[in-house]
MDAnalysis code that builds the backbone (N, CA, C; Angstrom):
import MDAnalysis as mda
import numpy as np

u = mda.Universe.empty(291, n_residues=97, atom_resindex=np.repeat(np.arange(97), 3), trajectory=True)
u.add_TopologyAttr("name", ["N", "CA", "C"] * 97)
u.add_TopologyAttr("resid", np.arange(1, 98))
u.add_TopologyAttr("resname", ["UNK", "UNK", "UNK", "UNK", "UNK", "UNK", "UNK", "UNK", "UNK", "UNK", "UNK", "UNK", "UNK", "UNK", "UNK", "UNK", "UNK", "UNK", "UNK", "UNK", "UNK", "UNK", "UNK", "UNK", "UNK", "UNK", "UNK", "UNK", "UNK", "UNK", "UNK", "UNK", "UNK", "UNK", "UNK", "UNK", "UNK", "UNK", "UNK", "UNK", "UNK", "UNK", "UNK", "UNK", "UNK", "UNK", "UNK", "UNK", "UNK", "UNK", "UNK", "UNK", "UNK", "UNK", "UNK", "UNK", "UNK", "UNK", "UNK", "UNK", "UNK", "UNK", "UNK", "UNK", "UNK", "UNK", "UNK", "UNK", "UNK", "UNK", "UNK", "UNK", "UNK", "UNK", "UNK", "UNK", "UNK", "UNK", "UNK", "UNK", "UNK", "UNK", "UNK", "UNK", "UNK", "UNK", "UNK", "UNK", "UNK", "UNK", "UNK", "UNK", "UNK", "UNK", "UNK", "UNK", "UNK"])
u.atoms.positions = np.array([
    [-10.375, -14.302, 23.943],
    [-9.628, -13.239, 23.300],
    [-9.700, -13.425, 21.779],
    [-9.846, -12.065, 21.105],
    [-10.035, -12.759, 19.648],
    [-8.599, -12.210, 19.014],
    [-8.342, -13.090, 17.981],
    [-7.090, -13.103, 17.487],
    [-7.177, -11.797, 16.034],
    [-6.431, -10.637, 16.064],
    [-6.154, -9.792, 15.356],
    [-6.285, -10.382, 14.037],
    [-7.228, -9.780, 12.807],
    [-7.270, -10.647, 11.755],
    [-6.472, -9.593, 10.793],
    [-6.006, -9.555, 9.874],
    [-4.687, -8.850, 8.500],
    [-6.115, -9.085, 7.208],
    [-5.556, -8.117, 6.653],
    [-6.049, -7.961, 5.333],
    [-4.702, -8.048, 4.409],
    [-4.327, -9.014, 4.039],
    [-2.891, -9.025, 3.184],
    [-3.356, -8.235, 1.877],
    [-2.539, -7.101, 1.094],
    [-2.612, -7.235, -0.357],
    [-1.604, -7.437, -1.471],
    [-1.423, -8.509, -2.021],
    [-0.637, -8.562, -2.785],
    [-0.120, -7.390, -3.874],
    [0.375, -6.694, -3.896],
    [0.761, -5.733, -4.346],
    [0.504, -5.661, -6.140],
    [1.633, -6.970, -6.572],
    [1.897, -7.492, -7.599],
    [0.770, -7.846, -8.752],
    [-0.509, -7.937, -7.404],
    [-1.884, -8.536, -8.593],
    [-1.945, -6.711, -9.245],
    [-1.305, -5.610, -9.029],
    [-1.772, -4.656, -10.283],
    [-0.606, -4.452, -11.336],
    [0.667, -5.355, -11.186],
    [1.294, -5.206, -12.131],
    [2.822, -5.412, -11.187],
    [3.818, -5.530, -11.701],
    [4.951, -5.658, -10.951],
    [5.913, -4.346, -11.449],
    [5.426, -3.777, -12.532],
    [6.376, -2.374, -12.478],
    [5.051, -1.077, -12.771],
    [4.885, -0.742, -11.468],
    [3.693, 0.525, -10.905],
    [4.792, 2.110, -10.684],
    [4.345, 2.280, -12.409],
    [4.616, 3.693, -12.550],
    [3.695, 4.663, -12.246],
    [2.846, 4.967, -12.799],
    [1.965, 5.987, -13.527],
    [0.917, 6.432, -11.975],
    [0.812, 7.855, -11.620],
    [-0.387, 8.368, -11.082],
    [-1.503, 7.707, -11.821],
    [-1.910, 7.676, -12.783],
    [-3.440, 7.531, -13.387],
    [-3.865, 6.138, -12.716],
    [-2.334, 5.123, -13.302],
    [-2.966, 3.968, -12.854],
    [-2.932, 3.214, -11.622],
    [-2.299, 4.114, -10.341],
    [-2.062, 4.033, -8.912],
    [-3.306, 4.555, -8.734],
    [-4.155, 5.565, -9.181],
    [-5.469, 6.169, -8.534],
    [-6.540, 4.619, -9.218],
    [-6.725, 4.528, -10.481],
    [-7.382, 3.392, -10.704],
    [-7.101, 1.934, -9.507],
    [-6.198, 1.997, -9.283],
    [-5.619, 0.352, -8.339],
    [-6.202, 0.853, -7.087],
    [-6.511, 1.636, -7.011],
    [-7.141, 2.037, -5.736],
    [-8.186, 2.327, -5.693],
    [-9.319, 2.971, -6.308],
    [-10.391, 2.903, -6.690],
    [-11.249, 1.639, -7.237],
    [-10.538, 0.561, -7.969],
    [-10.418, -0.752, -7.988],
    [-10.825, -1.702, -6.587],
    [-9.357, -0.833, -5.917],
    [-9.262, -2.253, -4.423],
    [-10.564, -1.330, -3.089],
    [-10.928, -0.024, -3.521],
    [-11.774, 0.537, -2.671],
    [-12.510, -0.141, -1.729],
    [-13.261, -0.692, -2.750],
    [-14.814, -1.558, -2.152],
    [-14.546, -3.075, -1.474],
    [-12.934, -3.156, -1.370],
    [-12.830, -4.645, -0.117],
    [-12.640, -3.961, 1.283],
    [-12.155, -2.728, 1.091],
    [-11.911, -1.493, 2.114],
    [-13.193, -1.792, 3.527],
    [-14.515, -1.911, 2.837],
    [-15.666, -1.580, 3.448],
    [-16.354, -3.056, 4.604],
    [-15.161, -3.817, 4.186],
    [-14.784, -5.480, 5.150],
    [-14.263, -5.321, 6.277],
    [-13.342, -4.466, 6.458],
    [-12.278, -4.233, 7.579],
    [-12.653, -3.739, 8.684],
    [-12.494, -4.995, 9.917],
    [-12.725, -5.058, 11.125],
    [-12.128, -3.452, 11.556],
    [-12.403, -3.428, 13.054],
    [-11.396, -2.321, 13.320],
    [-9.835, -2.893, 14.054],
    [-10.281, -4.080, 14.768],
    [-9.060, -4.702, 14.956],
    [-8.018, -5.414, 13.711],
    [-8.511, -5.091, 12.796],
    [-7.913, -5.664, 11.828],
    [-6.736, -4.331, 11.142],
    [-5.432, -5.113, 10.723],
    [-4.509, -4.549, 9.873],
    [-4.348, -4.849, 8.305],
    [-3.465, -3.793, 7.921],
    [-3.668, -3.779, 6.307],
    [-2.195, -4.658, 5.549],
    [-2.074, -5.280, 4.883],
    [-0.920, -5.812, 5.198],
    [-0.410, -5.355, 3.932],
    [0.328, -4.676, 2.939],
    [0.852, -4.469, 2.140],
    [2.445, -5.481, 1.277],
    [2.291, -6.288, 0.629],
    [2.866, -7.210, 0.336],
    [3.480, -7.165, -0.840],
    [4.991, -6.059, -1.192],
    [5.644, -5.936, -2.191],
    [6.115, -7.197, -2.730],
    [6.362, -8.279, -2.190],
    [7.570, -9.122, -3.080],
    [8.053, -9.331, -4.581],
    [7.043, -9.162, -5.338],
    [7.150, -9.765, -6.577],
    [7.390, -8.156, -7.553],
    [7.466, -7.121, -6.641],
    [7.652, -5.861, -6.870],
    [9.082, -5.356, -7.983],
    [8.808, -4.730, -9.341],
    [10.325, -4.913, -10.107],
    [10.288, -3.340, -9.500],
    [9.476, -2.604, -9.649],
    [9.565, -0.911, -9.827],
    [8.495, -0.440, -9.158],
    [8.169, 0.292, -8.126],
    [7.480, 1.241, -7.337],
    [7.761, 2.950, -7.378],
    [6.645, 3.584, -8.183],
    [7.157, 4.561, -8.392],
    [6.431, 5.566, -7.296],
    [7.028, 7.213, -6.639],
    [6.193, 7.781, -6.133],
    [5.143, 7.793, -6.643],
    [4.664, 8.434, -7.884],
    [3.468, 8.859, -8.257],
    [2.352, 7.672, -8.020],
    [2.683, 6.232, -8.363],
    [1.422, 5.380, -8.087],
    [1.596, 5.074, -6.680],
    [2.577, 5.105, -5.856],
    [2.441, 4.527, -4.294],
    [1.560, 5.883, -4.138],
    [1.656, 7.338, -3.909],
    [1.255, 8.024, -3.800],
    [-0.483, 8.300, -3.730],
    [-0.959, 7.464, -4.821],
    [-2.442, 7.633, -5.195],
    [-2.785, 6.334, -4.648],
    [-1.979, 5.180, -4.454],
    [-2.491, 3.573, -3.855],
    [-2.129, 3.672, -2.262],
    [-0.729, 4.049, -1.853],
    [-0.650, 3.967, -0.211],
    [-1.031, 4.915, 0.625],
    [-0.786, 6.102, 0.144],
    [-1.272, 7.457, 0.705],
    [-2.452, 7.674, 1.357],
    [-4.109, 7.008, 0.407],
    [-5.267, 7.446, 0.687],
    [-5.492, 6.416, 2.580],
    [-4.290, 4.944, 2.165],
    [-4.735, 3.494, 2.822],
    [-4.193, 4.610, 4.181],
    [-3.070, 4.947, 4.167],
    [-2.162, 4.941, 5.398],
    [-3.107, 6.781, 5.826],
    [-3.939, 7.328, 4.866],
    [-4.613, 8.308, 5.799],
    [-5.892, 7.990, 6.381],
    [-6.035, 6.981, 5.987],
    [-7.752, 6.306, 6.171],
    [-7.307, 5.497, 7.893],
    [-6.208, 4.830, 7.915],
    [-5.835, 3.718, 8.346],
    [-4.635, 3.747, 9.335],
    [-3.852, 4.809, 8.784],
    [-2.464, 4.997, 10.012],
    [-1.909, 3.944, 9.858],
    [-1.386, 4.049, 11.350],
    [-0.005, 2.255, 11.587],
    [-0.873, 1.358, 11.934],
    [-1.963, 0.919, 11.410],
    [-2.820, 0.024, 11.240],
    [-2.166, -0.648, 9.428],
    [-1.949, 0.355, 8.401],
    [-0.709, -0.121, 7.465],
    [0.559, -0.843, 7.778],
    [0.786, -2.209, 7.443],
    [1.396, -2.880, 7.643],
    [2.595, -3.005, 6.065],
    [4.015, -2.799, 6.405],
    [4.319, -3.167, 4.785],
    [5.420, -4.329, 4.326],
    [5.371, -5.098, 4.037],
    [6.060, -6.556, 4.207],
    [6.996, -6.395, 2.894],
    [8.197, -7.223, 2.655],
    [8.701, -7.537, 2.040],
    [9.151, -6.918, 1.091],
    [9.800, -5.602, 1.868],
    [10.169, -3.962, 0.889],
    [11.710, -3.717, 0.831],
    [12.421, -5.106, 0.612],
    [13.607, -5.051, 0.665],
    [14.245, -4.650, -1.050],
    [13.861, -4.433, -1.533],
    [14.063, -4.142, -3.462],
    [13.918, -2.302, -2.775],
    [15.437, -1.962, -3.463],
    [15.396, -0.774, -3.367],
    [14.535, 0.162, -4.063],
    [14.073, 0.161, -4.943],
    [13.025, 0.605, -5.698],
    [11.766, 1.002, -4.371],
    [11.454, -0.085, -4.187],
    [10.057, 0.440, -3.085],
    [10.759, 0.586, -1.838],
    [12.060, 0.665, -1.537],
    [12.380, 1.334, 0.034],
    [12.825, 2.750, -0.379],
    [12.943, 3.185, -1.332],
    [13.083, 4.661, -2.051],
    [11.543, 5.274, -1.552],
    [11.113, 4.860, -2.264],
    [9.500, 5.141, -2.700],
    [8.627, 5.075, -1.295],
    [9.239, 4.488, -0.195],
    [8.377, 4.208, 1.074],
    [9.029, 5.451, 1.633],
    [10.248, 5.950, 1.470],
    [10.750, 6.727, 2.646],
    [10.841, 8.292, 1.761],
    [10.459, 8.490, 0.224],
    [9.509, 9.708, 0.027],
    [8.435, 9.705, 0.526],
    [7.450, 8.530, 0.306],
    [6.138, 9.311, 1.237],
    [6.470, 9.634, 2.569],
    [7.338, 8.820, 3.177],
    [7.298, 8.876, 5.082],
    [7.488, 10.359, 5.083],
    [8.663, 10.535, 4.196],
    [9.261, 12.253, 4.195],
    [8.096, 13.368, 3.928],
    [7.401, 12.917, 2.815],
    [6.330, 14.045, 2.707],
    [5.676, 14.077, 3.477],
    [5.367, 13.126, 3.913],
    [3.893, 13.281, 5.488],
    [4.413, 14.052, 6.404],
    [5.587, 13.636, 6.606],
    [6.266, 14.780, 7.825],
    [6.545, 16.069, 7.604],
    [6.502, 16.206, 6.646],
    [6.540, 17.729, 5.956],
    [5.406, 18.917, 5.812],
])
């Protein structure tokens, strides 16, 4: 049996206060090309901790493209800072919309 392998991403390596659309589309266009590694049994692991500020506009252009490419194969860890549990449950809201 093979053991499910994670793609962790530290969130924090693009900055710990992620305002800006421009530079949520760059962090993602950036992290694109590790994209093209990923097993299919494999998950995405999204890893806020070190997170001060998560704004819609950059989760928007960084989690949006992962979680349409990828679904609940997106994994999101350590989203207890109200800032990014705001920001997680506008996107949830817009998708459902």
């Amino acid at each position: 049996m093979h053991k499910i392998k994670n793609m962790k991403i530290d969130i924090s390596k693009f900055g710990t206060t992620l305002i800006s659309r421009p530079s949520g589309k760059e962090a993602f266009l950036a992290f694109k090309s590790n994209l093209v590694n990923i097993v299919k049994s494999e998950t995405i692991e999204l890893d806020f901790e070190k997170i001060s500020v998560l704004a819609p506009a950059w989760a928007d252009e960084f989690i949006t493209p992962l979680v349409r490419i990828y679904g609940k194969k997106v994994l999101f860890l350590n989203t207890e800072n109200p800032s990014v549990q705001a920001t997680l449950n506008i996107l949830k809201k817009s998708k459902e919309s």
